[in-house]
N, CA, C and O of each residue as an XYZ file, in Angstrom:
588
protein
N      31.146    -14.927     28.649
C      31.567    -13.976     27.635
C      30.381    -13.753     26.682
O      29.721    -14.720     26.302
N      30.023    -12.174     26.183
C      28.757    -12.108     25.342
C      29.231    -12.629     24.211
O      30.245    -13.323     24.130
N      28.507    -12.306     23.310
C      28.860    -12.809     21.726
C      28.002    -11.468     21.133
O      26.917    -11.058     21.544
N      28.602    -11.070     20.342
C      27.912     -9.930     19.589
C      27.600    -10.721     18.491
O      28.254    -11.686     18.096
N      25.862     -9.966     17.676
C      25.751    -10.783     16.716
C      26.624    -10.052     15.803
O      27.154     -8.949     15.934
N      26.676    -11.206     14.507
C      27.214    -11.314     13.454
C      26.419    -10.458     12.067
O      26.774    -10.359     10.893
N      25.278     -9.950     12.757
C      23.636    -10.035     11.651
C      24.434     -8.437     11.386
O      24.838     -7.835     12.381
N      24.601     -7.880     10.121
C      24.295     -6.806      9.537
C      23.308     -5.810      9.666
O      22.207     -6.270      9.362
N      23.267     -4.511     10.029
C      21.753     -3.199     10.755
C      21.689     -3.620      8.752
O      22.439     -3.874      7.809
N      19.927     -3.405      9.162
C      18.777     -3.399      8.200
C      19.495     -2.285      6.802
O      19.921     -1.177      7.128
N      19.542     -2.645      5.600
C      19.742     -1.875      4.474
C      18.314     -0.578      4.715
O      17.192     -0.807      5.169
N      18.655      0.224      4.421
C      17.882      1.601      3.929
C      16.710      1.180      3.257
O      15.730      1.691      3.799
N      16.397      0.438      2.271
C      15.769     -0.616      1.340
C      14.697     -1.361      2.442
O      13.475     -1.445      2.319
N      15.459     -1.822      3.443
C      14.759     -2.793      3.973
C      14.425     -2.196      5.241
O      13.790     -2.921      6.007
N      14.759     -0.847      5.694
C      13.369     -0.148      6.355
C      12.781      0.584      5.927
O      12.215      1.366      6.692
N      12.627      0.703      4.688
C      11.569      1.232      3.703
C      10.458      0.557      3.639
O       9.343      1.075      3.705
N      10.783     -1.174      3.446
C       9.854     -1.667      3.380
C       9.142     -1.991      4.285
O       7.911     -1.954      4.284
N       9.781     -2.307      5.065
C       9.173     -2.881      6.673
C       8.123     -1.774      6.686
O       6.934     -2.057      6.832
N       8.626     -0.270      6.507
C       7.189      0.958      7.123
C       6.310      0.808      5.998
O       5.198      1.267      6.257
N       6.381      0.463      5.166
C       5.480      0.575      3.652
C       4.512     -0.764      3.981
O       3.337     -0.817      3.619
N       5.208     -1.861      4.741
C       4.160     -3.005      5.160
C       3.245     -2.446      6.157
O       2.052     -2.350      5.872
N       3.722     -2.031      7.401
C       3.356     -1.628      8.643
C       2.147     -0.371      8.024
O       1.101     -0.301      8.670
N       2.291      0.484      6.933
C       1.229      1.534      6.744
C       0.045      0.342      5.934
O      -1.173      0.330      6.110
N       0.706     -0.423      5.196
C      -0.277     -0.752      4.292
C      -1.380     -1.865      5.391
O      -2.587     -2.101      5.348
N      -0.641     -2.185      6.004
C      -1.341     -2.930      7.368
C      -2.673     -2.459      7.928
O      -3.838     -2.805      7.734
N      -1.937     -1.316      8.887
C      -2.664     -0.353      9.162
C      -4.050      0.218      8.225
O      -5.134      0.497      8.737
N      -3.839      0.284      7.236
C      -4.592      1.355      6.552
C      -5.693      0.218      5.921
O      -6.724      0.546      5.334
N      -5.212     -1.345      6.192
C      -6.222     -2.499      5.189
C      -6.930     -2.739      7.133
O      -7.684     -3.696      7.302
N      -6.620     -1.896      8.285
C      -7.814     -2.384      9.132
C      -8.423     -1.551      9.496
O      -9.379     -1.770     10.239
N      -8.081     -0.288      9.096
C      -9.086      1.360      9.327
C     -10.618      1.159      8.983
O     -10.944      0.000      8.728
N     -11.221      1.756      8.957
C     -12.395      1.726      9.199
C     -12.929      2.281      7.322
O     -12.013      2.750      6.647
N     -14.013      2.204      6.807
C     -14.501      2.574      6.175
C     -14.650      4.263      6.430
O     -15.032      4.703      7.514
N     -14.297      5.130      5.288
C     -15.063      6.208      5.909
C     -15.837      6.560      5.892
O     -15.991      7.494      6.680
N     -17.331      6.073      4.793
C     -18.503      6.134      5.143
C     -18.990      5.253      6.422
O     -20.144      5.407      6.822
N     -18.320      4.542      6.919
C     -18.834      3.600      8.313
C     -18.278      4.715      9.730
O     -18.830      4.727     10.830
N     -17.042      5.606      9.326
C     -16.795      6.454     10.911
C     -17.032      7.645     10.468
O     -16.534      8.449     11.256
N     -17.604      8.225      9.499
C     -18.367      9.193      9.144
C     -18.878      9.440      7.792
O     -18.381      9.780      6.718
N     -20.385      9.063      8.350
C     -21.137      9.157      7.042
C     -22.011     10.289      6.644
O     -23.012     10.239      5.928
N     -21.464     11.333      7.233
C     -22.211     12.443      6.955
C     -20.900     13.126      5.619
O     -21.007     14.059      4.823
N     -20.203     12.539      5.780
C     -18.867     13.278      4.670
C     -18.880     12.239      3.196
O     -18.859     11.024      2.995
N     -18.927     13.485      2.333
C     -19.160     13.163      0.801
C     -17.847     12.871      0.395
O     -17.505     11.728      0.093
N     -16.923     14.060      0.366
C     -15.567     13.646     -0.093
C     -14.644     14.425      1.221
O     -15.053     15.235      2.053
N     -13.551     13.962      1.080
C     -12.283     14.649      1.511
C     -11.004     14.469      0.941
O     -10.505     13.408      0.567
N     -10.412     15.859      0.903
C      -9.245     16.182      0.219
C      -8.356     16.236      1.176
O      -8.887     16.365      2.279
N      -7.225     16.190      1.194
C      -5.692     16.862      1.958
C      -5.160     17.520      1.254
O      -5.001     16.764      0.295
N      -4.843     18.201      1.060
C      -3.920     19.399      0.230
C      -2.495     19.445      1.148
O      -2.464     19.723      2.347
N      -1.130     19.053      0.169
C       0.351     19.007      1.036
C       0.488     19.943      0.475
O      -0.264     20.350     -0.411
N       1.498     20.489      0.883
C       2.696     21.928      0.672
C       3.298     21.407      1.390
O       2.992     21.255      2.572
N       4.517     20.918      0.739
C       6.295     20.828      1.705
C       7.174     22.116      1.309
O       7.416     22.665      0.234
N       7.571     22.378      2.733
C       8.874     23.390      2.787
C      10.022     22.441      3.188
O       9.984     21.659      4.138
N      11.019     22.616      2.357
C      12.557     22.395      3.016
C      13.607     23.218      3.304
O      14.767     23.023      3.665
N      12.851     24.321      3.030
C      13.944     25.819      2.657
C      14.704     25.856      1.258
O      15.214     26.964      1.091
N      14.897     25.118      0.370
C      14.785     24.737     -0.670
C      14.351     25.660     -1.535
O      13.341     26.344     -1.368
N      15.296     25.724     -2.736
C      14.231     25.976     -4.106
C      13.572     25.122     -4.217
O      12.417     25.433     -4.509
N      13.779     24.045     -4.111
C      13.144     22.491     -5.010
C      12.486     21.763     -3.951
O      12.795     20.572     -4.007
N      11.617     22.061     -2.916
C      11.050     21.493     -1.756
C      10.266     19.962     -2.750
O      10.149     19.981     -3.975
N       9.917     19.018     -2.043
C       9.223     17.873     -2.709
C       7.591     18.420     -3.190
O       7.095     19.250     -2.428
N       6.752     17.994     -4.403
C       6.034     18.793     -5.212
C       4.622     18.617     -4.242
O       4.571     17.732     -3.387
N       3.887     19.231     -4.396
C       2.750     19.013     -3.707
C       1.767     17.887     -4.257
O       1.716     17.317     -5.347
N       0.972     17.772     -3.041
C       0.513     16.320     -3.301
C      -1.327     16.510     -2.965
O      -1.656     17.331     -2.110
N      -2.189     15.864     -3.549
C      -3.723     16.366     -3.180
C      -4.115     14.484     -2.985
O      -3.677     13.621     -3.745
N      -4.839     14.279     -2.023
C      -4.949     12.926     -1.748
C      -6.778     13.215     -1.460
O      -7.346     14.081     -0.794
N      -7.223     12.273     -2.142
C      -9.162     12.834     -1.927
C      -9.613     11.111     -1.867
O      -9.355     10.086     -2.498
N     -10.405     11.508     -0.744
C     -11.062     10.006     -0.045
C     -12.823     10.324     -0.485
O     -13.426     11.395     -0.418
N     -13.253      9.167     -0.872
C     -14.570      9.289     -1.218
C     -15.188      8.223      0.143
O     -14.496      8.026      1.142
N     -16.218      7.769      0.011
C     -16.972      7.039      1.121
C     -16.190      5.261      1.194
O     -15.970      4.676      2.254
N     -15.920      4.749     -0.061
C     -15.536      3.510      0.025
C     -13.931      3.836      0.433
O     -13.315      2.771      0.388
N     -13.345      4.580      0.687
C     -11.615      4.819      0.889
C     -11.490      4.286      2.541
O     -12.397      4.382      3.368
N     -10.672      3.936      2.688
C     -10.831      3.744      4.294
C     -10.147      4.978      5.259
O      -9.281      5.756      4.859
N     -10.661      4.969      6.433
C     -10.424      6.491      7.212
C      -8.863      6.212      7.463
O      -8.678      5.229      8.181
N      -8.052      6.668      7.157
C      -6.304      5.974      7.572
C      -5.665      7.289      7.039
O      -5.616      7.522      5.831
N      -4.989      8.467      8.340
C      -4.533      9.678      7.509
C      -3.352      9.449      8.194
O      -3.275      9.989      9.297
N      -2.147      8.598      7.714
C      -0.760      8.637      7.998
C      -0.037      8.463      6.525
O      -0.335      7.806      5.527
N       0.856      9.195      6.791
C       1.472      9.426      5.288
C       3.222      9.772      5.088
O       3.775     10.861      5.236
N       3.709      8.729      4.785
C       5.241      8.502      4.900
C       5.722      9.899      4.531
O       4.950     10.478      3.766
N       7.107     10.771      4.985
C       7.808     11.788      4.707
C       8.198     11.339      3.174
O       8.446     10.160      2.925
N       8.238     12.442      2.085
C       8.002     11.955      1.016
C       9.582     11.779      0.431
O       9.762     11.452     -0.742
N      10.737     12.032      1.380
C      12.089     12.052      1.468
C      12.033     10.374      1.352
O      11.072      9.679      1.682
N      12.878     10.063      0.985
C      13.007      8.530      0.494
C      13.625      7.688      1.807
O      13.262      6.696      2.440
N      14.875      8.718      1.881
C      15.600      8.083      3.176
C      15.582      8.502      4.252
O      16.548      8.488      5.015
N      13.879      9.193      4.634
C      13.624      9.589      5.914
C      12.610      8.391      6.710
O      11.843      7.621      6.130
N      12.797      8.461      7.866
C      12.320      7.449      9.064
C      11.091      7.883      9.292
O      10.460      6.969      9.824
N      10.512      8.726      9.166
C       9.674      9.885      9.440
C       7.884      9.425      8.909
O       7.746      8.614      7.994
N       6.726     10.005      9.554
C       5.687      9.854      8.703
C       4.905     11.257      9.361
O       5.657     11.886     10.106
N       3.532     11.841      9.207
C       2.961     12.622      9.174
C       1.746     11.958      9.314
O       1.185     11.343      8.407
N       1.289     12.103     10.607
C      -0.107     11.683     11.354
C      -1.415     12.712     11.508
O      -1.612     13.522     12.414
N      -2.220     12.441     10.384
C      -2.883     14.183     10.511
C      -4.059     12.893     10.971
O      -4.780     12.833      9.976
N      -4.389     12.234     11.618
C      -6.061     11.259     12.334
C      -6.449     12.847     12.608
O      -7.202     13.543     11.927
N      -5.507     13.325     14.144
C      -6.287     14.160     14.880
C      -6.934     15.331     13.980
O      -8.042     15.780     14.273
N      -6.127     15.859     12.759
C      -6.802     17.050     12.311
C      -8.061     17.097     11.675
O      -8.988     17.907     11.673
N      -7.784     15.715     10.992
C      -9.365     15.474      9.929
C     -10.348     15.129     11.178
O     -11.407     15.755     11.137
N     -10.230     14.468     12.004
C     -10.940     14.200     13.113
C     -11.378     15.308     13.478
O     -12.599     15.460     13.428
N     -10.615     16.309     13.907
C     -11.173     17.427     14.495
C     -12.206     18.045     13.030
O     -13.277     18.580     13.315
N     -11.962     17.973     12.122
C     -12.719     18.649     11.117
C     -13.864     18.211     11.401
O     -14.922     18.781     11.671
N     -13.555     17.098     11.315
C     -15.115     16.182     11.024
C     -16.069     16.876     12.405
O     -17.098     17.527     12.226
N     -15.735     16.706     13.172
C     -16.281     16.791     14.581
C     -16.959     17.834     14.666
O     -18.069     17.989     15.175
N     -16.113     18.756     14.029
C     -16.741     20.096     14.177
C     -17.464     20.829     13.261
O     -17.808     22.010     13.305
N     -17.668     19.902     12.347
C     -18.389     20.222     10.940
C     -18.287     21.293     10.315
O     -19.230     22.055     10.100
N     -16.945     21.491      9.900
C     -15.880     22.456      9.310
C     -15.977     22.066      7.846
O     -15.898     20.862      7.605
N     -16.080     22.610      7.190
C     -15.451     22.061      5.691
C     -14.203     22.761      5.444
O     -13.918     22.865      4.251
N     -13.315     23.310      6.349
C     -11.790     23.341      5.793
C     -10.996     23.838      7.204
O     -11.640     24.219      8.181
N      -9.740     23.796      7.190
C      -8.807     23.595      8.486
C      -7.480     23.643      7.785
O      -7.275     22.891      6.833
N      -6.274     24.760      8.341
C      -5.141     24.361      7.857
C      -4.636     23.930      9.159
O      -5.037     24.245     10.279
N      -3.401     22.920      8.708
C      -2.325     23.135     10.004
C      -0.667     22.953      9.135
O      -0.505     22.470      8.014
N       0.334     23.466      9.995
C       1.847     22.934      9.560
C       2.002     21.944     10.563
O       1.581     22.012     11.718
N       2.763     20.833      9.932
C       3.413     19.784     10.238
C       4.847     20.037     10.528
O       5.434     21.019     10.073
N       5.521     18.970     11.439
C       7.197     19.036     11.019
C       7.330     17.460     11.247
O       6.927     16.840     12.231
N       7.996     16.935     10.100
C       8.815     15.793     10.471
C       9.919     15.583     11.669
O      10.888     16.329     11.810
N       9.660     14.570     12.425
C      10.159     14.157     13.546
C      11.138     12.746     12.911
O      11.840     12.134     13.715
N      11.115     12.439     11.846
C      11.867     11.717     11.315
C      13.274     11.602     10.980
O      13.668     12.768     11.006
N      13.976     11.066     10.764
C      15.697     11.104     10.919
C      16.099     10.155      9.102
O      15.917      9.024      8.652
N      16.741     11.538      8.567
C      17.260     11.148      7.090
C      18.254     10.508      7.473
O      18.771     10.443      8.588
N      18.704      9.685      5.828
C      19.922      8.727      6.434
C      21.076      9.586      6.373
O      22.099      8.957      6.645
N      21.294     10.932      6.083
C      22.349     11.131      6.300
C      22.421     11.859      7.843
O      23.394     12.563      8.111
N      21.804     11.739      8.408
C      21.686     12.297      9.924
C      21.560     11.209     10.990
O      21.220     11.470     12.144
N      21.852      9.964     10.551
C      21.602      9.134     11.441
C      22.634      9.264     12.615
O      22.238      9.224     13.780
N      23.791      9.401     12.343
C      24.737      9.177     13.515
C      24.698     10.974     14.335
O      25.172     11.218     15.445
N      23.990     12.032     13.388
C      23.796     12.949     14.287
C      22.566     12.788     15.351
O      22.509     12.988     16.564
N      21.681     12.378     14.466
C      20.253     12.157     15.151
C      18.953     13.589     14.823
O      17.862     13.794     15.353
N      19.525     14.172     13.988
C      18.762     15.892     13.478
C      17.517     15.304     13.299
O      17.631     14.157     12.867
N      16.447     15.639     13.457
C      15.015     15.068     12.927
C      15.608     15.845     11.517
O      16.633     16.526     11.545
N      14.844     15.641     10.362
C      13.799     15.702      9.207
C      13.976     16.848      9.131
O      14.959     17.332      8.570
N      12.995     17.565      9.720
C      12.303     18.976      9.826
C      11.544     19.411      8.328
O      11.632     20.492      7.745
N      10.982     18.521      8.030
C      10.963     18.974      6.541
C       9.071     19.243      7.194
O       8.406     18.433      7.841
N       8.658     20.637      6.721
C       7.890     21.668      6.959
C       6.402     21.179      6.524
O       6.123     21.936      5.594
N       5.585     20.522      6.673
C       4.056     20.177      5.578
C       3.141     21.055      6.010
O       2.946     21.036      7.226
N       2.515     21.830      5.366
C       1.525     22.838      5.311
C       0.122     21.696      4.716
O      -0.063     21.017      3.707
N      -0.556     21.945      5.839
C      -1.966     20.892      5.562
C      -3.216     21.649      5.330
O      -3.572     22.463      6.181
N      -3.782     21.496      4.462
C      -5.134     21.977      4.132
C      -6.381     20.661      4.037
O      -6.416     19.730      3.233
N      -7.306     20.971      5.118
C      -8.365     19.384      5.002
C      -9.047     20.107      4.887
O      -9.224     21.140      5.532
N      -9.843     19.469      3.572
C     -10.975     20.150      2.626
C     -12.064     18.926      2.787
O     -11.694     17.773      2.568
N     -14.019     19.339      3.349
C     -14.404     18.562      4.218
C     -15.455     18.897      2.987
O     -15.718     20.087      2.809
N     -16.306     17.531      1.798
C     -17.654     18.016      1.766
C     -18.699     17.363      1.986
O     -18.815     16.173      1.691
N     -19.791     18.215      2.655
C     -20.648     17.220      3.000
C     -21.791     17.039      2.508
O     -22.278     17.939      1.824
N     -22.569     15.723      2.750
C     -23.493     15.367      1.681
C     -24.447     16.689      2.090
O     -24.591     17.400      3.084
N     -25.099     16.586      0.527
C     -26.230     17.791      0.796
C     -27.147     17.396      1.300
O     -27.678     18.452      1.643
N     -27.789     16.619      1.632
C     -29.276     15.871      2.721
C     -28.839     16.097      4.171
O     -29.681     16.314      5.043
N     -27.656     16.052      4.408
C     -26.871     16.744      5.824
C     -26.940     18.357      5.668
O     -27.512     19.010      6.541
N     -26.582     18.742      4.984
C     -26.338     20.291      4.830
C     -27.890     20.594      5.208
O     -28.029     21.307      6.202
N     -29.204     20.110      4.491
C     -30.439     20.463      4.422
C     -30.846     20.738      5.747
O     -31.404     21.746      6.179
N     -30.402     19.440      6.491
C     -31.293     18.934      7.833
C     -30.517     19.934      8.937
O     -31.034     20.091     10.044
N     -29.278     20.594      8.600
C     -28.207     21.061      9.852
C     -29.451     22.547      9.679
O     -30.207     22.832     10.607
N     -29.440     23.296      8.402
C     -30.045     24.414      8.193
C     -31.586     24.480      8.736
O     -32.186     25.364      9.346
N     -31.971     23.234      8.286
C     -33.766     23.391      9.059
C     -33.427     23.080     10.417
O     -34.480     23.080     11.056
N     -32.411     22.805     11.188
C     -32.156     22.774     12.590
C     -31.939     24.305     12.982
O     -32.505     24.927     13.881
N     -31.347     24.581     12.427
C     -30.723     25.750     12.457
C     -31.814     26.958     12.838
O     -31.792     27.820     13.716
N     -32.745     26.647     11.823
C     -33.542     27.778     12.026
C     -34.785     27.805     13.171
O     -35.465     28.821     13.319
């Protein structure tokens, strides 16, 4: 005969924290971003959330200098969503391509708590702007290549 456990599903609270450990984890073994790209002075993210909403969640500007570490995952800013927003690939692609700016929209794939027993993702809308600058001794050397 099985035995079902007795253990109570995780409080709301307490998978909040669990992902708030798991990012802060993550983000204390990322890399320096002057060590995975040191040709970049600063970088910005620029959020815009849509919810369809008058009152969508407020926008948010997040700017990494050289000592910040490279780590672009960023919890759904909904409290009781499961959800996070993985932009590695976009700034990556910036970088790569030596862009100083790139938009993209996001959608949360995440599940609010009041949708749990439906299973609806999130859908909550992020409009991304990666704003790239680069040192000027790079800028110099790309232009005398250039020519």
């Amino acid at each position: 005969m099985a035995r079902t456990s007795s253990k109570a599903p995780p409080s709301a609270e307490a998978i909040r924290q669990k992902r708030r450990e798991i990012l802060q984890r993550d983000r204390s073994q990322a890399d320096l971003l002057r060590s995975a790209w040191p040709k970049v002075e600063i970088l910005r993210l620029q959020f815009t959330f849509d919810d369809g909403t008058r009152l969508p969640p407020s926008t948010q500007l997040h700017q990494f200098n050289p000592p910040a570490r490279s780590f672009y995952r960023f919890p759904c800013p909904f409290a009781d969503c499961s959800g996070e927003y993985d932009l590695s690939d976009i700034v990556t692609q910036t970088f790569k391509s030596n862009r100083g700016e790139i938009h993209q929209l996001f959608s949360c794939e995440g599940i609010r708590a009041r949708d749990r027993i439906t299973g609806y993702a999130c859908g909550l809308k992020l409009d991304t702007k990666v704003i790239v600058q680069y040192k000027k001794e790079e800028r110099k050397d790309a232009k005398r290549d250039a020519a």
